[in-house]
Every structure is written in C-alpha cells, then in structure tokens.
PAZA-592344 format. One record per residue (C-alpha): x, y, z; residue number from 0; residue in three letters. Coordinates in pm, 1 decimal, decimal comma. Last residue first. Layout:
! residues N
> X/Y/Z/NUM/ALA .
...
***
This chain:
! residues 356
> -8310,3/2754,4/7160,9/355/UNK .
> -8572,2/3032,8/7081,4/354/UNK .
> -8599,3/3103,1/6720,1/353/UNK .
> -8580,6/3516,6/6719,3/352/UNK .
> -8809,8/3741,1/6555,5/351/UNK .
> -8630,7/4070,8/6547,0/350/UNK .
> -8853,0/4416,9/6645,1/349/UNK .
> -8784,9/4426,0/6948,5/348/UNK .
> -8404,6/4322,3/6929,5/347/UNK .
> -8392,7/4642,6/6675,5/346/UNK .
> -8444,1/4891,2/6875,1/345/UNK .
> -8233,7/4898,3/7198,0/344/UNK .
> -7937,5/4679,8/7117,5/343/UNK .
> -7920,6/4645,7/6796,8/342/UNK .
> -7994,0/4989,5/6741,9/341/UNK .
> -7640,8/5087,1/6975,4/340/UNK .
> -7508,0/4796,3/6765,8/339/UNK .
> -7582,4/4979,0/6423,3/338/UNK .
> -7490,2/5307,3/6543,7/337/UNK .
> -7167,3/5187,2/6620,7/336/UNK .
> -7130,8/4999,1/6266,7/335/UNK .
> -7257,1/5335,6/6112,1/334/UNK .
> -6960,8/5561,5/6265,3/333/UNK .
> -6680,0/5276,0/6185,5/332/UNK .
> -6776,8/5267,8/5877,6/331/UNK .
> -6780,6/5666,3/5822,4/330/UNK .
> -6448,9/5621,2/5981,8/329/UNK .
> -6213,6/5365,8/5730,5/328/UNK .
> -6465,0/5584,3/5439,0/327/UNK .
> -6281,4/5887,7/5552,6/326/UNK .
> -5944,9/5730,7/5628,9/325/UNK .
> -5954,6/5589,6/5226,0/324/UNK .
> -6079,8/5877,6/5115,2/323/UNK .
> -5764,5/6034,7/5275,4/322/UNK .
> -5564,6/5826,1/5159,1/321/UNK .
> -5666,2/5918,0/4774,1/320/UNK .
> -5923,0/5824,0/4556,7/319/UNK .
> -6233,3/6041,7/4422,2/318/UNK .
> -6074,4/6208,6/4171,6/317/UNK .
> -6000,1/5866,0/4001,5/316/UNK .
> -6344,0/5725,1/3983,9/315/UNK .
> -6339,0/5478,2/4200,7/314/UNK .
> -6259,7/5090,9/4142,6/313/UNK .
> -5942,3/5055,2/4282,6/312/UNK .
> -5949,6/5314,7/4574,9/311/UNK .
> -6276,2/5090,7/4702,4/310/UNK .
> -5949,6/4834,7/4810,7/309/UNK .
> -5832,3/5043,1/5065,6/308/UNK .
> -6172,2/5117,1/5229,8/307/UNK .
> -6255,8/4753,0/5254,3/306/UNK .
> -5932,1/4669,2/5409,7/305/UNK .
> -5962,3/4936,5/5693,0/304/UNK .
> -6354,4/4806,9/5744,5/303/UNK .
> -6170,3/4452,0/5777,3/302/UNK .
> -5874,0/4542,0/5972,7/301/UNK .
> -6100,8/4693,3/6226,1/300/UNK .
> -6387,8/4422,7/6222,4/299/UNK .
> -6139,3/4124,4/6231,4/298/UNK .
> -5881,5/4332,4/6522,2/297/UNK .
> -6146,0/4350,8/6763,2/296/UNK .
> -5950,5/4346,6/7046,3/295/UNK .
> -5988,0/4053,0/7297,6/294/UNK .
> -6279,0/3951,1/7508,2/293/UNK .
> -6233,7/3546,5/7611,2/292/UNK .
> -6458,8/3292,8/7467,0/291/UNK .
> -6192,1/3140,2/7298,9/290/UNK .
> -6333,6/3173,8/6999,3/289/UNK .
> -6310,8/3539,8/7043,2/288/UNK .
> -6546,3/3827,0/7161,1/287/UNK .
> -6472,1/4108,8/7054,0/286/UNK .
> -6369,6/4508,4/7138,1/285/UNK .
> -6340,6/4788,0/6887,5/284/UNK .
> -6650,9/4722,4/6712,5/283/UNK .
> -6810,6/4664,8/7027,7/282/UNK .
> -6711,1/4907,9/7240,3/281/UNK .
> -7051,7/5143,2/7178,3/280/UNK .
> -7283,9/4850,3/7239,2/279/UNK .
> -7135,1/4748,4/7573,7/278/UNK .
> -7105,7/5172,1/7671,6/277/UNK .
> -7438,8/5180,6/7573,7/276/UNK .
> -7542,9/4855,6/7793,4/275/UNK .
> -7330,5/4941,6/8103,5/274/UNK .
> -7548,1/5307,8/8078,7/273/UNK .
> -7879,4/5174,7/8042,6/272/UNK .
> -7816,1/4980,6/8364,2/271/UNK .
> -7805,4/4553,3/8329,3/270/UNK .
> -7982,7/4291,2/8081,8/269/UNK .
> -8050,3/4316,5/7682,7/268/UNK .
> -7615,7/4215,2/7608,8/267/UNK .
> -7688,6/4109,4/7258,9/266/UNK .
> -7331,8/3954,2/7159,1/265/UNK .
> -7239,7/4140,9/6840,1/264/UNK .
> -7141,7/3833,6/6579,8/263/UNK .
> -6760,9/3854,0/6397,8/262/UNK .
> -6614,2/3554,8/6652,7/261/UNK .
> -6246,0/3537,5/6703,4/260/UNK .
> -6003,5/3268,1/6564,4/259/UNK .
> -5744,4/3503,9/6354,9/258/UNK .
> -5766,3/3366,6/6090,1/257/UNK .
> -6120,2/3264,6/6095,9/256/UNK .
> -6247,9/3610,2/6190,8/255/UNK .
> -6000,0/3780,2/5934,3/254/UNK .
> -6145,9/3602,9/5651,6/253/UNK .
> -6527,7/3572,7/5740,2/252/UNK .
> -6727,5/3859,0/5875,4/251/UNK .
> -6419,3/4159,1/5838,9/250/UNK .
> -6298,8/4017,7/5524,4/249/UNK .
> -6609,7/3849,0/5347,0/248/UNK .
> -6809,7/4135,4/5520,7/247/UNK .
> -6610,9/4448,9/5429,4/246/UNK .
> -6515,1/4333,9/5102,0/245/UNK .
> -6867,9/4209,6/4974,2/244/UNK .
> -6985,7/4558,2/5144,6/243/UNK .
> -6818,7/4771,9/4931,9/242/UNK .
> -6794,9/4565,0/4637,5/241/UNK .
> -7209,0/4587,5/4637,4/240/UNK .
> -7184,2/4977,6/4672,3/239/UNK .
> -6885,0/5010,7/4387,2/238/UNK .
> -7161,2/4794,3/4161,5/237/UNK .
> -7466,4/5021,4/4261,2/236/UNK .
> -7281,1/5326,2/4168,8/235/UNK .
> -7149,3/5227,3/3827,5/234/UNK .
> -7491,5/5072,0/3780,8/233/UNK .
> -7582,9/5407,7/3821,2/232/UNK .
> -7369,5/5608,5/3654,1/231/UNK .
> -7479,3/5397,9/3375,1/230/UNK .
> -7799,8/5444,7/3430,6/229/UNK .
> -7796,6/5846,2/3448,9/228/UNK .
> -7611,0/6079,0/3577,0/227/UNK .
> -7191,2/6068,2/3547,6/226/UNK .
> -6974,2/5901,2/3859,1/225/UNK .
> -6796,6/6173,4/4090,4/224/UNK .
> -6878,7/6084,5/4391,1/223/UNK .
> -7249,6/6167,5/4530,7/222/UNK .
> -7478,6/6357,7/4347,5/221/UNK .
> -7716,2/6359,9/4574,3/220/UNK .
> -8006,6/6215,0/4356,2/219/UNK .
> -7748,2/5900,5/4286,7/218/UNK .
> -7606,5/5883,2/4599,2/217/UNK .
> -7989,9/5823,1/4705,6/216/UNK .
> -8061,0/5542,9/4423,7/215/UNK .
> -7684,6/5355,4/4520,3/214/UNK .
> -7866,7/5313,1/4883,5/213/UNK .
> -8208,7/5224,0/4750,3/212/UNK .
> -8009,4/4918,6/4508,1/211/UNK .
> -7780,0/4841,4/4774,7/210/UNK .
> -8099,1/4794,1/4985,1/209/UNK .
> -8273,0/4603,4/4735,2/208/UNK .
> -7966,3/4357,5/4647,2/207/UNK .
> -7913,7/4303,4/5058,2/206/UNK .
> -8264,0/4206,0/5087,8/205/UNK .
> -8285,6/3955,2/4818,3/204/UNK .
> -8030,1/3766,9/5006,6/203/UNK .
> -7653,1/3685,4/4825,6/202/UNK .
> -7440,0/3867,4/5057,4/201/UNK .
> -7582,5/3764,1/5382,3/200/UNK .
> -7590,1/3401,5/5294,5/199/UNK .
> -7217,5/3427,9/5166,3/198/UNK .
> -7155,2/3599,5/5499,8/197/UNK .
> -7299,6/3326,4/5732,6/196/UNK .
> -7132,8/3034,5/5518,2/195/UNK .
> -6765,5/3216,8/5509,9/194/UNK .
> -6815,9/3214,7/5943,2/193/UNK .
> -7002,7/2842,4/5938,9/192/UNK .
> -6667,8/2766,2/5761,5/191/UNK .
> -6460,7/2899,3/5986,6/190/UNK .
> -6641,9/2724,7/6260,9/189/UNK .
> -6846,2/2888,6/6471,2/188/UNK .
> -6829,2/2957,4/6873,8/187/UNK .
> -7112,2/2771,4/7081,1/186/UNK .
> -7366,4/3070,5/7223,2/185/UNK .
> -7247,1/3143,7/7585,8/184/UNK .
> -7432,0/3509,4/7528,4/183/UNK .
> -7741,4/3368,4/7371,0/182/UNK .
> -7904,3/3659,0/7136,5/181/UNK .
> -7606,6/3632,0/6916,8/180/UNK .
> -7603,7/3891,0/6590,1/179/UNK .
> -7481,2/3849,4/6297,5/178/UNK .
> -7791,9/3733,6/6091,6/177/UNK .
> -8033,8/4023,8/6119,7/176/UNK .
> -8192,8/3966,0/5737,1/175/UNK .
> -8458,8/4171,1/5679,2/174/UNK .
> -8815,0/3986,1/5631,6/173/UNK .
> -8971,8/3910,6/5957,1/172/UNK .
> -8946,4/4243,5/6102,0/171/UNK .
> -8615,3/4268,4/6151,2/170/UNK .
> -8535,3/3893,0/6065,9/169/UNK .
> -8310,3/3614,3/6252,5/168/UNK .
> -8443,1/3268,3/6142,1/167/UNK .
> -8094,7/3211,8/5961,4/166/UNK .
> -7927,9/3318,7/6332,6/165/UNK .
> -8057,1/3002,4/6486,0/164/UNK .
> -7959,3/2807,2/6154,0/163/UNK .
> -7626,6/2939,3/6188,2/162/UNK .
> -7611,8/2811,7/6525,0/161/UNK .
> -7663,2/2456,9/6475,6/160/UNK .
> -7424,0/2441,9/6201,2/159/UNK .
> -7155,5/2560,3/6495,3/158/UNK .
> -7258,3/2267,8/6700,6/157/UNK .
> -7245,5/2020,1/6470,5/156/UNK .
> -6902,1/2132,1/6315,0/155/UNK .
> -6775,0/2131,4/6716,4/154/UNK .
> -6913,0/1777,2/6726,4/153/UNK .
> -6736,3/1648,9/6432,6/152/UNK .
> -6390,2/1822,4/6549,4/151/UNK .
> -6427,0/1614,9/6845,0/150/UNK .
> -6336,5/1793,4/7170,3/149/UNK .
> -6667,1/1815,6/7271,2/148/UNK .
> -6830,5/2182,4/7331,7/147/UNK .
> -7016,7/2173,4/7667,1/146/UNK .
> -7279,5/2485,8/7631,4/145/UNK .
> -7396,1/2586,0/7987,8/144/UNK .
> -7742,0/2808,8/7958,0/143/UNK .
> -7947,7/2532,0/7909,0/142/UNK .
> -7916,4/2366,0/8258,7/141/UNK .
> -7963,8/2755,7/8383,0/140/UNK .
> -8328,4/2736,7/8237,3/139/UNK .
> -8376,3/3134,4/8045,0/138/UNK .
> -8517,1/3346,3/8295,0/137/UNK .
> -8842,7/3404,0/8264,9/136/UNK .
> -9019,7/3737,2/8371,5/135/UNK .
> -9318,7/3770,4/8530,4/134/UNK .
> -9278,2/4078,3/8702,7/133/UNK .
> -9633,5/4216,5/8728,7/132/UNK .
> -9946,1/4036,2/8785,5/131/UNK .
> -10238,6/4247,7/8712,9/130/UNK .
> -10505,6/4242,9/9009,2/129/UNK .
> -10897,0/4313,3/8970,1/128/UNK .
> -11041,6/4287,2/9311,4/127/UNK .
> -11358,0/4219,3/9362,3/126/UNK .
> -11275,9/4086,9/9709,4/125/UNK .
> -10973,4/4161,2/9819,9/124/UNK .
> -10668,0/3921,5/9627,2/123/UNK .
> -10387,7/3858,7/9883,8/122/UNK .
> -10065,8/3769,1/9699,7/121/UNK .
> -9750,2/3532,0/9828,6/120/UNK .
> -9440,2/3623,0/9616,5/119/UNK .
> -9465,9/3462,7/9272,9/118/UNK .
> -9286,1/3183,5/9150,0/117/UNK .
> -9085,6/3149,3/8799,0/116/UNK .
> -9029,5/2832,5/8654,7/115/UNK .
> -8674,0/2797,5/8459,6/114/UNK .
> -8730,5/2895,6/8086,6/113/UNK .
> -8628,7/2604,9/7769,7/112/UNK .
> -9028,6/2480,2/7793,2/111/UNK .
> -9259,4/2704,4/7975,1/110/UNK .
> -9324,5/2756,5/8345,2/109/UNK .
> -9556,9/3000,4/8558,3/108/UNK .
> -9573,4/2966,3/8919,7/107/UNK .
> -9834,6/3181,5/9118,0/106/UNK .
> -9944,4/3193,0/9457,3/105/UNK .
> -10242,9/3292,8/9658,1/104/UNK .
> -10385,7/3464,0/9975,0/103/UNK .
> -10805,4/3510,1/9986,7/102/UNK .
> -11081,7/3684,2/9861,1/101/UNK .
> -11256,7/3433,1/9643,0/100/UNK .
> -11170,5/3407,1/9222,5/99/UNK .
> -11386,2/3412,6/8970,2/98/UNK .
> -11138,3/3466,1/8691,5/97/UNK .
> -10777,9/3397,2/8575,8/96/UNK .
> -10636,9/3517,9/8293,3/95/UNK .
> -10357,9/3504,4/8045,9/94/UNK .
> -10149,7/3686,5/7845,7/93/UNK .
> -9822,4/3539,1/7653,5/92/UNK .
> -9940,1/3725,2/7289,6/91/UNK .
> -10002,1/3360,5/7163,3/90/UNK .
> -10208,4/3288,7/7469,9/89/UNK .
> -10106,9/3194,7/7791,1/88/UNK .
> -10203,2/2853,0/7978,0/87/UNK .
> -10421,1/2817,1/8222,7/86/UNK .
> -10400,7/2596,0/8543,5/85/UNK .
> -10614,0/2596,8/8903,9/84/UNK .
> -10459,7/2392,6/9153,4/83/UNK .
> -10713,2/2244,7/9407,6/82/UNK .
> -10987,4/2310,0/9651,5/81/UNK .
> -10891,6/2610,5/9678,2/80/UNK .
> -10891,2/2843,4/9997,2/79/UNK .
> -10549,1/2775,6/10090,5/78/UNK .
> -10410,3/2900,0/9707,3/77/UNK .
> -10252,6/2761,8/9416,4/76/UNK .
> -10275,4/2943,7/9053,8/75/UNK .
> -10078,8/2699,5/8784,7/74/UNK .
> -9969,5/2923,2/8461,2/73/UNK .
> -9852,9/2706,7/8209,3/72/UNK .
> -9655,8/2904,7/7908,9/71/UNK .
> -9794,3/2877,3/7555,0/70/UNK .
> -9669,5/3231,4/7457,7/69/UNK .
> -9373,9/3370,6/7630,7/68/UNK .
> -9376,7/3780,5/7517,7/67/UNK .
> -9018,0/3947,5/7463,8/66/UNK .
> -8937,8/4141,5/7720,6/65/UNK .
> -8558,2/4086,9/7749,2/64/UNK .
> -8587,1/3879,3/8051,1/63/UNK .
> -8885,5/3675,4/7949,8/62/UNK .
> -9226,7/3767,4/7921,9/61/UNK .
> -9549,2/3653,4/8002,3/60/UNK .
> -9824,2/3902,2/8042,8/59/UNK .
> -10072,5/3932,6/8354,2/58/UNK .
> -10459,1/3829,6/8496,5/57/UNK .
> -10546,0/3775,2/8844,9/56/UNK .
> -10929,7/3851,6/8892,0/55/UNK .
> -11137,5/3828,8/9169,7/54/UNK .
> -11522,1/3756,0/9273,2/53/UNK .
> -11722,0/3997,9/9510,6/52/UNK .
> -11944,9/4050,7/9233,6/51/UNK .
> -12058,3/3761,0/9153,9/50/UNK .
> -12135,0/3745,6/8750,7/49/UNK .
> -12504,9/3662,0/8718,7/48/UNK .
> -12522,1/3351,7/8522,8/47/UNK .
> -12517,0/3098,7/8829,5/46/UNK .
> -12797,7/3318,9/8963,8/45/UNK .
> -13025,0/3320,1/8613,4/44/UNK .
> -12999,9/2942,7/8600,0/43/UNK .
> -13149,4/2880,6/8975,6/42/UNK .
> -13339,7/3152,0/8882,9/41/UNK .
> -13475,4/2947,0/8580,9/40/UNK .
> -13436,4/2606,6/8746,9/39/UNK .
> -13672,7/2677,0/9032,0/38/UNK .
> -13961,6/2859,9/8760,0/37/UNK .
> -13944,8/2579,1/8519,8/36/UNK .
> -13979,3/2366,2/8894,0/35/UNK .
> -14288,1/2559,3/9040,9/34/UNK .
> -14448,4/2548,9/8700,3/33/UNK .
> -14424,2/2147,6/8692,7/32/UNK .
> -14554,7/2117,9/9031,8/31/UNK .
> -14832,1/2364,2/8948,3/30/UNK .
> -14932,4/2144,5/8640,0/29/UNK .
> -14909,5/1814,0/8840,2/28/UNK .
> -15083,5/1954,5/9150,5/27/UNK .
> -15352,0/2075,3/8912,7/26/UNK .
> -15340,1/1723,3/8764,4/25/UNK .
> -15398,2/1544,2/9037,3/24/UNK .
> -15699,1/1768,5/9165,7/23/UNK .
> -15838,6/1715,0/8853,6/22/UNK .
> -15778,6/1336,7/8894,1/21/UNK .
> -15932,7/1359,6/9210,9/20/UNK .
> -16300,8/1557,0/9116,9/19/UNK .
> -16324,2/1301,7/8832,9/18/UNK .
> -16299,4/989,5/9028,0/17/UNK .
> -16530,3/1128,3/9333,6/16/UNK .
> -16804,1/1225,7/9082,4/15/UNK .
> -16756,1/881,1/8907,4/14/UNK .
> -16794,0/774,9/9264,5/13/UNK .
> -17147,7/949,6/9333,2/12/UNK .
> -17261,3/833,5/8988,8/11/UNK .
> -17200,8/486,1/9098,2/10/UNK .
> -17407,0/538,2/9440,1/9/UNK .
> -17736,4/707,8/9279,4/8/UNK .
> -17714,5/402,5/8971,6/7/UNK .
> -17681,5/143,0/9290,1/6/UNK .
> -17968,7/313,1/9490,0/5/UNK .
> -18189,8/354,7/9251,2/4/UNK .
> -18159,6/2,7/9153,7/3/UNK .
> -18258,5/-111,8/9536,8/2/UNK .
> -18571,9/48,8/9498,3/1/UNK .
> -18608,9/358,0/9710,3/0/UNK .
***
C-alpha cells in the first residue's frame, strides 16, 4: 500500500477515535447532569416533607388577670439543642414553636414591666402536639413598690401620671371607665387630679348620650311626674345630668379631697370567687384612703346621700319628699354595687387598659 494510503487510512481512524470520545463525553455529561436535577429534587422534596416524628409547643400569653401579653420573648432551651431557640408572641400573645425532637425542655417567657416566668421541665414525645398552659405574668415586683417623695412637686407628678393611666380606660374602646385602679399600690391623687377626673367624666360625649338614652326610657315609662313631650324631656334629661354632676363632683371630688380618701374601686382580679364578691360588694361602703389604709367610705355615702337631697330642688313637687330622698339614697347605692360586682367580673375584660 503506498505510503499515502496509509496516512489518509490512519487519520480517518483517529477522527473516528475523536468523535467516538467526545460522544462518550458528553453522554457522561448529560447523565451526570440528570443524575444531579434528579439528587437535588428529592434532596428538595425530603427537606419539604414535614417529619413526622417532629413536636410542637405552642401557648397564649397572659398575665394574672388574663389579659393577653403581646410582644413577649419566648426562649425554648433544651439538652438536645444546639442552642436557645426564641419567638416572640403575636399581637393576640400566641406563639409557636415547631419541629421539635423528642426530648426534655424548658420555657421562660419575659416581656417588659412582667417578671420572667419559667416553666417546669417538659418532655415532648415524638409528634407530639403540646399547648403550654399557665403562662401567666406577674407584674415585675421592682414595679409594684410606688415610693411617693415628700415633695409636694413630686406627689403632683405622680398623681398626673395616673389620671392619664385611667384617661386610656374604655369599655370597649369608647366608654369612659375612668374610676377605676387596675394597680392596687397605684400613687394616691391629688385633690386636684380628683376635681380633674370628674370634670373629664362629666363633660365626655359618652356621658351626654347615655343621659340622653337614660332620660329617653323615663320618658316611655312615664317616669316622675314631668308632662310628655320635649319639654318634659329636656326637663328629664336636665334633672338626669344634675343627678350625676352632684353625685360625682361630691362623692368623686369634694368629699374625697376633704376628707383625704381615694373615690377609684381598686380592681381586686386575683383570689376565690367568693373573697372577690364580697371585695366588690363592700366597696361602696368601705375605701381606700390616701393613706393607703381601708377606712369607711364616708365620700361615696355622703355623696349619693347629698345627691339625693339636692334632686328635691329641682323635681316636680309631687315627686319630693324624704322618702324620695331615701329611695333615690338606695337605688344608688343598689347600681353602684352592681357596678363594682361588673367591674370586677365583666367589665375588666372588656376595658383596654395602658399598662404601666
């Protein structure tokens, strides 16, 4: 074979070679590829799949009187972790903590104004769903203890301080709730802060619309002895008003500062059913004064007494008389009980509360 033959025979041979291995390299290429999508998609798929055996602690934050602690710091701590695991609670105070191992843990919640609260040791099986009950803050003890300075300045400061606390004080974010203390060592007021707290009472919307309601239904009944119509009444709105102007700028206000005891109920929200009825049942009979000593409630006796005398000026003329006087002394006296009893069981629910 001529010697050309044999170099066009040999370089076909290699471009043979040449193609034959870069198919090969790019089957490997394309499988390798395949192999890998296919490695990252379970791969993928398996850190998707919810495990199973993994464990939930979840819960509500509340403090003592059940209201809910939103924002609190939850820290989870446990021999099996490789660290502390933290969430905070949302704006209803729940919060949750997933994907958990079998194991023994602890839990300390804390939140500004609260002392931290620490759970008992807990063993989570595996799987195991677990609500966390009794989390319940106590307000911080270094907050609790109210120093008042000697300084007439400071005592002003102090008492300012909490009639904006009770200014933020609505049933259901609109009605006014002003006289009552959810802090039982609450600083006493001044006796201005006491004429300040009833004037704002007096003069809110609320109090205009719910004279105006209440002076609507004597109205329909027939109530006293006032003629139909609109004059009888603005006749019966106006006696109403005077009503409670009296009873709170007396009982609220005059009295209190005279006589240096404090016209707020004192939210008791702790203790038997029984210690708080009778607490909310003695109240108008039984105060707390400046002092900070209980003492007789002379301010809210002498005021609803006062208020009932006075009414004899502007009633109609049948309607006046001691006994009137009595009667209206103990339908006050019947409603401010029933009041407190709500205050305490109902209504603190249902308040919004700034929390100092």
């Amino acid at each position: 074979m001529p010697q050309a033959d044999v170099i066009k025979t040999l370089a076909a041979k290699i471009r043979r070679i040449c193609r034959l291995t870069w198919a090969a390299i790019g089957i490997a290429v394309l499988v390798g590829a395949r192999l890998l999508i296919f490695t990252s998609i379970v791969t993928a798929m398996r850190l998707a799949a919810p495990n199973p055996d993994a464990g939930h602690i979840t819960g509500t934050v509340t403090d003592v009187n059940g209201d809910t602690v939103p924002s609190a710091t939850i820290v989870l701590e446990g021999t099996i972790l490789s660290g502390p695991r933290t969430v905070v609670s949302n704006d209803n105070g729940f919060f949750e903590i997933n994907q958990l191992a079998s194991g023994t843990y602890r839990v300390t919640i804390s939140a500004p104004g609260f002392a931290n609260w620490t759970s008992p040791e807990i063993f989570l099986d595996p799987g195991q769903y677990l609500i966390l009950k009794g989390a319940k803050l106590n307000i911080a003890e270094a907050l609790t203890t109210i120093t008042v300075a000697s300084s007439a300045a400071s005592r002003e400061e102090l008492s300012n301080e909490q009639v904006k606390i009770l200014e933020q004080q609505h049933v259901l974010g609109f009605i006014p709730n002003f006289y009552v203390s959810y802090d039982q060592n609450a600083a006493p007021l001044t006796s201005k802060s006491k004429f300040q707290l009833a004037a704002k009472v007096m003069y809110n919307p609320v109090t205009f619309i719910g004279v105006g309601i209440d002076a609507a239904a004597q109205q329909a009944g027939d109530h006293m002895d006032y003629p139909q119509g609109w004059k009888g009444f603005g006749q019966r709105y106006g006696a109403i008003y005077a009503n409670d102007l009296t009873d709170i700028m007396i009982g609220g206000a005059i009295l209190p500062s005279l006589l240096h005891q404090d016209p707020r109920y004192f939210y008791q929200g702790t203790g038997t059913t029984k210690s708080r009825i009778l607490h909310a049942l003695s109240s108008p009979f039984v105060c707390k004064g400046d002092n900070g000593r209980s003492q007789p409630n002379y301010s809210t006796i002498g005021g609803d007494l006062a208020s009932a005398a006075i009414s004899n000026t502007y009633y109609p003329e049948s309607n006046r008389g001691v006994g009137f006087v009595f009667g209206n002394f103990l339908l006050g006296t019947g409603e401010r009980v029933a009041a407190d009893l709500a205050q305490e069981f109902i209504l603190s629910r249902l308040t919004h509360k700034a929390r100092n």
